[in-house]
Structures are given as C-alpha cells and as structure tokens.
VEXFI-970578 format. One record per residue (C-alpha): x, y, z; residue in three letters. Coordinates in steps of 0.1 Angstrom, whole numbers, plus 5000, padded with zeros to 4 digits. Layout:
XYZala/...
END
This chain:
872325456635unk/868625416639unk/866625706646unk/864625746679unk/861125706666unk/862325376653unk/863825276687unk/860825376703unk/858525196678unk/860824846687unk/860124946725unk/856524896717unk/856224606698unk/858724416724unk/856324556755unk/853724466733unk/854924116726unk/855824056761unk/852024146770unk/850623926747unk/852923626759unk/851423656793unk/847523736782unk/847223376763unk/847523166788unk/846323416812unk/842823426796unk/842623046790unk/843322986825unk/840923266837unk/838123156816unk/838722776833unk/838922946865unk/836123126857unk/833822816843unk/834322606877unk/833022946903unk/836423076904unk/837222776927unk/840722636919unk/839722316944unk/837122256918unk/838822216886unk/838621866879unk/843021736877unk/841921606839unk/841121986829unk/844222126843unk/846421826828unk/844621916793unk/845422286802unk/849322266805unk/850022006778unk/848122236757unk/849022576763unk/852222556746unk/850322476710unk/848122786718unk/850323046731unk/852622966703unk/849322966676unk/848423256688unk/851923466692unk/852523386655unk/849523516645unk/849823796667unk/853223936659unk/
END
C-alpha cells in the first residue's frame, strides 16, 4: 500500500502535467495573439491554419521533454 507522501507526490506531478498540457499551446497562441495587437480579427487565416496543424508536434515535443 503506498504511503501518503507518495500519493501526494503523484498528485503533484498529475496537477503538474495537466498544467503544462494547457500552458503549450496556451503560450504559442498568446505570443501570436500577442504579435498581431492582441487583435484576433488580425491574425492573418494562414497563421492560425499553421497554428493548429502544428500544435500537436509541439505540445507533444514539449510534454515529453517536460515529464
């Protein structure tokens, strides 16, 4: 039976991974939201198409090297 300092340390690191799934793309869509006045008329329909067909490759680079 695991010990509750080890149950807690798994609550972290699942908190922890759950924050860092929703900061990757979070912060590459703020700093394109950011880069076009914070104006989401403005964002040319190429740089949001680029955005979603690669977020997937990133959040998943990243998250791997994360955790």
């Amino acid at each position: 039976m695991p010990s509750q300092s080890t149950r807690t340390r798994f609550n972290i690191m699942v908190i922890l991974a759950i924050l860092d799934a929703i900061s990757i793309p979070g912060s590459f869509f703020v700093a394109l939201w950011l880069r076009h006045d914070l104006k989401l008329s403005a964002i040319p329909v190429i740089y949001l198409e680029t955005y979603f067909n690669t977020i997937p490759f990133w959040f998943f680079a990243c998250f791997i090297t994360f955790i």
